[in-house]
C-alpha positions as a printed Julia matrix, in Angstrom:
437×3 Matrix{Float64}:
 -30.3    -4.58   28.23
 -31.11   -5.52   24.57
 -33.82   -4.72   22.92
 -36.72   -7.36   22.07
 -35.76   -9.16   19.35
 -31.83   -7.28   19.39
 -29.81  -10.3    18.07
 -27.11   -8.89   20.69
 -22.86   -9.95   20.38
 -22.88  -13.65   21.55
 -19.51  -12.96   23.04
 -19.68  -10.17   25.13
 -23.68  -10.07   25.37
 -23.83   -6.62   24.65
 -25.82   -4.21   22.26
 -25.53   -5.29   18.4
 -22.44   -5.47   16.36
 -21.47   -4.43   12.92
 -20.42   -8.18   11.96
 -22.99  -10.82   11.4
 -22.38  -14.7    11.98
 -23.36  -16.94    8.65
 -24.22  -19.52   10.75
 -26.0   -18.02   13.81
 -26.72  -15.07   12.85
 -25.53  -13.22   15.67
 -24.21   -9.28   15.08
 -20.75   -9.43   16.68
 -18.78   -6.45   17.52
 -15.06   -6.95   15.16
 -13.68   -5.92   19.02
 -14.91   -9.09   20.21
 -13.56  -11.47   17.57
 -10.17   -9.5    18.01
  -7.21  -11.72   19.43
  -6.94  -11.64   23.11
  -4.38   -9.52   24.92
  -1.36  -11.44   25.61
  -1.84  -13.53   22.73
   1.27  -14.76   21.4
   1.28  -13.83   17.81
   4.86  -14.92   15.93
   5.4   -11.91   13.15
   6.92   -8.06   13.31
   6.24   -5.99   16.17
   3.94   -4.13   14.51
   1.68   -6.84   13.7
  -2.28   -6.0    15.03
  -4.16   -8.33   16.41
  -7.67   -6.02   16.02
 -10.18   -6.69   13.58
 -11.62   -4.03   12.06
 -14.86   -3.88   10.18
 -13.32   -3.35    6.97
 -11.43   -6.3     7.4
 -14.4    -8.37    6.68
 -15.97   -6.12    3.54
 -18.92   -8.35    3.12
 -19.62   -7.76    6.93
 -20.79  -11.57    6.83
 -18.23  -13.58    9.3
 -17.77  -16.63   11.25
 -18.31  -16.49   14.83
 -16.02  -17.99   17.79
 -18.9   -20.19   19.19
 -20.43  -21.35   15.58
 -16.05  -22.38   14.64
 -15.98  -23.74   17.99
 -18.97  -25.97   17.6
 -18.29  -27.11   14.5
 -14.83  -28.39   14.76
 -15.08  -29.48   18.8
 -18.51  -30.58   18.94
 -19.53  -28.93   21.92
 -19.83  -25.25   23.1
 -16.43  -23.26   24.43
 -16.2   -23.12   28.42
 -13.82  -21.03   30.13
 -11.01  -23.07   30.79
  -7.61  -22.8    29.81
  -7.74  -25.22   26.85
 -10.58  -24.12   25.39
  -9.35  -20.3    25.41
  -6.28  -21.47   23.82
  -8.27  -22.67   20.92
 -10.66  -19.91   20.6
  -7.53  -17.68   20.25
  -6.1   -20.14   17.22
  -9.47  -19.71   15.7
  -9.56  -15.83   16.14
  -5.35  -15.68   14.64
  -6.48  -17.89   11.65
  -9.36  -15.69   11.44
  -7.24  -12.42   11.53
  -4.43  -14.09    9.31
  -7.15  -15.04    6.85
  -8.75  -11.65    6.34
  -5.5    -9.99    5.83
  -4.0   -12.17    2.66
  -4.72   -8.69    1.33
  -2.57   -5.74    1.57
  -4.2    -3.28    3.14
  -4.52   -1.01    0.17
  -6.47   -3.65   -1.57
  -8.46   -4.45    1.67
  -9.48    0.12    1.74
  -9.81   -0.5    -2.28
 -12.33   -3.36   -2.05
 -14.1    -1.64    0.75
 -14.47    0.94   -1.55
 -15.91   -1.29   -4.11
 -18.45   -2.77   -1.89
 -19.44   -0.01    0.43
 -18.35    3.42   -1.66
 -20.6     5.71   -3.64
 -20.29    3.59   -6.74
 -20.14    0.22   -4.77
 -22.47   -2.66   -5.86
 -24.06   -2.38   -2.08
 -25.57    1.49   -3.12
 -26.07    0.52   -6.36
 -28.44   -1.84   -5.3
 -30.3     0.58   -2.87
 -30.39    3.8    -5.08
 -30.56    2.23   -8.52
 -32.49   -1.4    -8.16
 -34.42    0.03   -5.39
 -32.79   -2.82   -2.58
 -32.8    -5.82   -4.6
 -29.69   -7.66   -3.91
 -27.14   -8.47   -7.09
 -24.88  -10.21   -4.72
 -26.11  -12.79   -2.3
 -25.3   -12.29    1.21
 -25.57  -15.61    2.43
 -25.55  -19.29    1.46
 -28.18  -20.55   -0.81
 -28.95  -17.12   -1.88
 -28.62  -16.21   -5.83
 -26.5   -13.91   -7.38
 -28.88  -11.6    -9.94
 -26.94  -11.98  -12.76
 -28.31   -8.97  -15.04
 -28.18   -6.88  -11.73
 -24.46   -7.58  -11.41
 -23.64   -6.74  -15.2
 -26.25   -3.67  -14.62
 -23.68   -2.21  -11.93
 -20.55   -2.92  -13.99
 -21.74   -1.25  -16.64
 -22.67    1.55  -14.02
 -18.81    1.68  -12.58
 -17.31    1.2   -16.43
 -19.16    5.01  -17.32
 -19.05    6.58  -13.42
 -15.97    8.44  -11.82
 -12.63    8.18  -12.79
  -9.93   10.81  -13.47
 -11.87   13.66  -14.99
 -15.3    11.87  -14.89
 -14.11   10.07  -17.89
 -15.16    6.9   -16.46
 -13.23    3.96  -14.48
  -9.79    2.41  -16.23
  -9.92   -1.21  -16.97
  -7.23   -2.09  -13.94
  -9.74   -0.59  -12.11
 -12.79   -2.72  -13.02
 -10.98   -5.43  -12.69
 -10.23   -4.77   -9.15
 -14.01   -4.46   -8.37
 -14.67   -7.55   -9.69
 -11.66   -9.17   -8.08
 -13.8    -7.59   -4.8
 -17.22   -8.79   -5.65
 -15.25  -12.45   -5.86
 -14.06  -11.92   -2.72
 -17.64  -10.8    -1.38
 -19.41  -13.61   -2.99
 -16.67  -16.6    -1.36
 -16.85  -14.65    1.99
 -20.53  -14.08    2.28
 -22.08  -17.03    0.05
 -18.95  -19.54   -0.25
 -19.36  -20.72   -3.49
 -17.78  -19.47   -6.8
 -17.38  -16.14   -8.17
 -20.27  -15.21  -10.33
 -16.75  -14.57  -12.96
 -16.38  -18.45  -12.86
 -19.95  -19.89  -11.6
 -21.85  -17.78  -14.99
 -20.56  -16.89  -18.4
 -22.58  -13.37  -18.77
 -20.53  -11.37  -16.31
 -17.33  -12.32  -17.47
 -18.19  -12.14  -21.45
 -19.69   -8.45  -20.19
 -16.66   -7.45  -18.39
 -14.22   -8.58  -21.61
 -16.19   -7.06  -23.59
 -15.9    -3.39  -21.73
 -12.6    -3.86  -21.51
 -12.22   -4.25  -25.19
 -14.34   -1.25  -25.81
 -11.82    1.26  -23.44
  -9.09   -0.34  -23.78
  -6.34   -0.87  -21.49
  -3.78    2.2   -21.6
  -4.07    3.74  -18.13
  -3.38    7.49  -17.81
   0.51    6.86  -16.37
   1.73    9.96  -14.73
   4.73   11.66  -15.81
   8.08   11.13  -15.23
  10.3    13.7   -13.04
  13.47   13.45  -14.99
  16.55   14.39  -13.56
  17.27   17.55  -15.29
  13.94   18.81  -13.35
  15.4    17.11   -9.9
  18.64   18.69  -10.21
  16.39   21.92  -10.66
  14.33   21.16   -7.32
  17.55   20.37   -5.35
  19.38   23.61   -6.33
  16.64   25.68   -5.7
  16.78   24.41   -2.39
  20.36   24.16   -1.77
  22.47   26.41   -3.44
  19.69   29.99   -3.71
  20.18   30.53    0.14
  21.43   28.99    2.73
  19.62   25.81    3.53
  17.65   25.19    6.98
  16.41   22.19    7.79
  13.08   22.33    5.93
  15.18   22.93    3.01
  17.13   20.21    3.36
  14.25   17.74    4.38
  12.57   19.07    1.02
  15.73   17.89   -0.93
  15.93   14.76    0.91
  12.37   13.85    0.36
  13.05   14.33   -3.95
  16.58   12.64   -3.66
  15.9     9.82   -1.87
  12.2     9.31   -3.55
  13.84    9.36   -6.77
  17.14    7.36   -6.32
  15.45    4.67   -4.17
  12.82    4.61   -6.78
  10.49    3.8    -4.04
   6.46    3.78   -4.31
   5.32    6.92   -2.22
   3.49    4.57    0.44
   7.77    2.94    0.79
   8.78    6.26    1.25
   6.62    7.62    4.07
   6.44    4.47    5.55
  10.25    4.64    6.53
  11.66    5.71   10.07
  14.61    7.6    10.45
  16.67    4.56   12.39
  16.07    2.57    8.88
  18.74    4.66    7.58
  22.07    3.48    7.68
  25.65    5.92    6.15
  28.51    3.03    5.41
  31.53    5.32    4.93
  35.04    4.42    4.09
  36.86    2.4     6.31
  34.15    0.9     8.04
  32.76   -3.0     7.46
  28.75   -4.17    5.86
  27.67   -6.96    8.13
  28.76   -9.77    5.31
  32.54   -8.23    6.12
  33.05   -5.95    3.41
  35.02   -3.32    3.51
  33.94    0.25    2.35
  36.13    2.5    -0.11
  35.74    5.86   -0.98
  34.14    4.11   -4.47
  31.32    2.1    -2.09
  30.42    4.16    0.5
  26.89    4.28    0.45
  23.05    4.41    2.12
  21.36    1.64    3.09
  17.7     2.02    3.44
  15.73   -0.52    5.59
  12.42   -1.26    3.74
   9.9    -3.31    5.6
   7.85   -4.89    2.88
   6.68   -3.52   -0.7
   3.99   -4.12   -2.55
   5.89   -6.73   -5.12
   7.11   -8.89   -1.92
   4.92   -8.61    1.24
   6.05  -11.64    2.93
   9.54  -10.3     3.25
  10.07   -8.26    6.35
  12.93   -6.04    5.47
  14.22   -5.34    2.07
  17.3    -3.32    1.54
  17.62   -0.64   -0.75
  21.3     1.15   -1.38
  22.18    4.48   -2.95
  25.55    5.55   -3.91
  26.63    8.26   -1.62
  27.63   10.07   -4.43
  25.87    9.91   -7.42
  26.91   11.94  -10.98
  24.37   14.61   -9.97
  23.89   14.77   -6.11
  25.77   14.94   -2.79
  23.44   12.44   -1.36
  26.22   11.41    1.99
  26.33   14.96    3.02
  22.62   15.78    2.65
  21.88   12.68    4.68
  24.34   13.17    7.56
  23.26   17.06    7.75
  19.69   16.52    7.81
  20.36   13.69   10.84
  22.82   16.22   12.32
  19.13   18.52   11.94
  17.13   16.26   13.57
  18.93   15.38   16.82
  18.92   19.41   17.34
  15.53   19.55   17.21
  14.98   16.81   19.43
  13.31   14.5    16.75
  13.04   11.04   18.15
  15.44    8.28   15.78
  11.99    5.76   15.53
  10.04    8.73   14.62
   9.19    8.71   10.36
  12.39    9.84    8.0
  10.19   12.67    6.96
   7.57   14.77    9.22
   5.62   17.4     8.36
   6.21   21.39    9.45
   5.77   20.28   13.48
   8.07   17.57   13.12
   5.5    15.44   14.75
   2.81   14.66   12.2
   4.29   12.05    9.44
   4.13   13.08    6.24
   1.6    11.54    3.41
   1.67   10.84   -0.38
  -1.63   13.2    -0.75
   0.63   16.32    1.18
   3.85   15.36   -0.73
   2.3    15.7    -3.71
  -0.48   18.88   -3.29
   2.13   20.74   -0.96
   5.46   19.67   -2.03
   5.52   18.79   -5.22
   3.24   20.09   -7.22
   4.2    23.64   -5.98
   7.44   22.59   -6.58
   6.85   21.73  -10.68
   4.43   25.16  -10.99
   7.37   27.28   -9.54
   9.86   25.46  -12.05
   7.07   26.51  -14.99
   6.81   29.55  -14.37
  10.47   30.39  -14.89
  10.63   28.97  -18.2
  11.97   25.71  -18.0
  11.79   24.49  -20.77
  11.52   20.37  -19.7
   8.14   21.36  -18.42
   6.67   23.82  -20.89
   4.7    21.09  -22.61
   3.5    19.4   -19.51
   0.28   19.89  -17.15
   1.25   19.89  -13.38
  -1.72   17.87  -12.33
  -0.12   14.85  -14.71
   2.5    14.39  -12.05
   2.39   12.64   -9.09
   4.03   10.88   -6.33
   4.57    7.89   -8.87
   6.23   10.37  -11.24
   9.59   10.21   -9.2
   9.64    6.21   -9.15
   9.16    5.99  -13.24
  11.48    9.02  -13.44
  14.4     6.82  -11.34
  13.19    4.01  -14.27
  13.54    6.47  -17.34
  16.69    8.5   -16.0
  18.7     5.09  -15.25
  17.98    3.4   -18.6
  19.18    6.67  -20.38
  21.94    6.21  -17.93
  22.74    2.7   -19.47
  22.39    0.94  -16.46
  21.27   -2.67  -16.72
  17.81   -3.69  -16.78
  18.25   -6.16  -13.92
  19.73   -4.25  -12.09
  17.36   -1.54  -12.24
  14.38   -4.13  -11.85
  16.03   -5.11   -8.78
  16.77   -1.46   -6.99
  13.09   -0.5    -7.93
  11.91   -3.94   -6.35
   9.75   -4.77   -9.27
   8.0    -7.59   -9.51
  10.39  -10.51  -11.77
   9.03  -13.69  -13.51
  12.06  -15.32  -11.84
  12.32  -14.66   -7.79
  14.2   -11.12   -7.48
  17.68  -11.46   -6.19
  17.13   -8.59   -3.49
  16.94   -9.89   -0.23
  20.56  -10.09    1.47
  21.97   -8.59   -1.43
  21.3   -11.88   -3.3
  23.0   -12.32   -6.15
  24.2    -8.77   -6.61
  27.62   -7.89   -5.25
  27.75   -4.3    -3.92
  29.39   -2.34   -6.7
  26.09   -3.86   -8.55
  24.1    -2.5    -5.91
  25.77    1.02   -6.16
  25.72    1.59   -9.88
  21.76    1.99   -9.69
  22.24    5.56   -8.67
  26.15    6.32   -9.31
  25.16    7.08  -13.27
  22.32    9.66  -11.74
């Protein structure tokens, strides 16, 4: 039973939700606005059809009856029809609140809700008044909103030296979302000239330069692989280890690309067999082909293809492969399990445990012998985004040609990329982004 004066879930009647209706102002559960099971939702397999809270940052939605109501005229009733449309409302719903990658959905969360988010800098520095309006009609507080971006611009950051100016941009890309969400109207960026001249104005003061991390070159790759390799002989965390660098590096893939990949996305095209277009592979064109579903410079493309030379200048990368598969079946592994697990082969591995346990370790160990590549640089400067700028940097020193490179490292072109089915790239094309390496 609710409590008097509980403004309970208007769709399943129950207790109080985390998600409040702008027009009724009913607190919905995000379960309840989630599309119903059996829904027929056209997209990958893996496509959700759950809401989640953080889905809707500004917490400040549209319910199913109030949508309903509006565009029908009349209140839902259970039959068929009307079920059919409350599910179109809650996939355009759903479809809506994602146009955000979820990185930039956790970021803007983050921005809203976090320790340095405009909602707790209005209860612990303004004492609860409100900077951003939370429903139509209300104001935004203009010198409240420059107040907390001034607060963000000097707070945090990499070594408490304060927030970088892609950063601040971000949070005000999420207070514009907030503001259309919650009070839909214009961002306070376009409706008033103060926060905009305020945020130009910081970014002029710190500039722009971000703190880039470091590139792994390939002197310091060929380093990690031997160690691995060639000191004793290799078991099968070994070779996973040298896997994870090689194919991080030559596939010059983001680290969220790389653990995001399942062993079945692989693909070894040796000689003497045929691609799917009906080439035939030589010893010069065998390869790997890498399934990628999505990246962050092309998110409406399902699967992207990524190919490495199976034998590159440097690296055995054919062998490696087919031993560490050989590796896996033996141990049982599952094919549609990740490409990389951690020790117990069941628990996927992250960017954060790449980088703290395998990397990181990795580069100190190197140090400490004397290499001199890494004398004159800090361990903590390197990162999971070191190997991706170090594929960049070794290939151009490699004199391999800047579209080419733009296109293996799927980065983002003025002109649409030629990636997808090979595009305009023939396959020897495709191959000499790695066979310099």
């Amino acid at each position: 039973m609710p409590l008097p004066g509980q403004r309970i879930c208007n769709i399943c009647r129950q207790g109080t939700g985390k998600l409040e209706c702008s027009s009724c102002s009913s607190r919905i559960h995000s379960l309840c606005l989630s599309a119903p099971p059996g829904t027929r939702y056209v997209g990958v397999p893996e496509a959700k059809l759950q809401l989640h809270p953080k889905d809707a940052p500004s917490r400040i939605i549209r319910c199913d009856n109030c949508t309903f109501l509006e565009v029908i005229r009349r209140w839902p009733s259970p039959s068929p029809e009307d079920k059919n449309r409350i599910e179109l409302i809650r996939l355009a719903r759903l479809d809506g609140q994602r146009c955000f990658a979820p990185s930039t959905r956790v970021k803007y969360w983050t921005y809203i809700h976090g320790a340095d988010g405009f909602i707790t800098f209005e209860h612990e520095v303004l004492g609860g008044t409100r900077i951003v309006p939370r429903y139509a009609g209300e104001p935004v507080s203009v010198d409240g909103l420059v107040m907390w971006m001034e607060h963000l611009a000097r707070s945090g950051g990499r070594e408490g030296k304060g927030r970088s100016a892609s950063t601040l941009r971000s949070a005000s890309a999420a207070v514009a979302s907030f503001v259309t969400d919650a009070r839909a109207g214009l961002s306070p960026f376009d409706e008033f000239p103060q926060p905009r001249r305020v945020l130009e104005g910081i970014l002029r003061r710190i500039g722009s330069s971000s703190d880039q991390q470091l590139p792994i070159s390939l002197e310091v790759l060929k380093e990690f692989t031997s160690a691995l390799l060639e000191a004793q002989p290799p078991d099968f965390v070994a070779r996973r280890t040298a896997l994870q660098h090689l194919i991080h590096f030559l596939g010059g893939y983001r680290g969220s690309e790389v653990y995001s990949l399942l062993a079945s996305d692989v693909r070894v095209y040796r000689e003497g067999e045929y691609t799917p277009s009906g080439i035939k592979i030589t010893r010069d064109t065998e390869h790997i082909e890498i399934l990628l579903r999505g990246s962050k410079t092309d998110q409406r493309t399902h699967v992207l293809r990524t190919v490495i030379a199976a034998r590159t200048a440097s690296f055995d990368v054919l062998s490696l492969v087919v031993d560490y598969m050989e590796d896996r079946r033996a141990l049982g592994i599952p094919t549609d399990a990740p490409l990389f697990l951690k020790d117990d082969n069941t628990t996927p591995m992250t960017n954060e445990y790449y980088r703290d346990r395998v990397l990181r370790p990795a580069l100190r160990t190197l140090k400490a012998t004397g290499f001199r590549g890494l004398q004159a640089a800090a361990v903590k400067d390197f990162g999971t985004h070191s190997m991706r700028i170090g594929y960049a940097t070794s290939a151009r020193e490699a004199e391999v040609h800047a579209d080419i490179i733009e296109n293996h490292g799927r980065w983002s072109w003025v002109r649409h990329r030629m990636v997808k089915h090979y595009g305009s790239f023939s396959l020897r094309n495709l191959i000499a982004a790695t066979r310099p390496l």
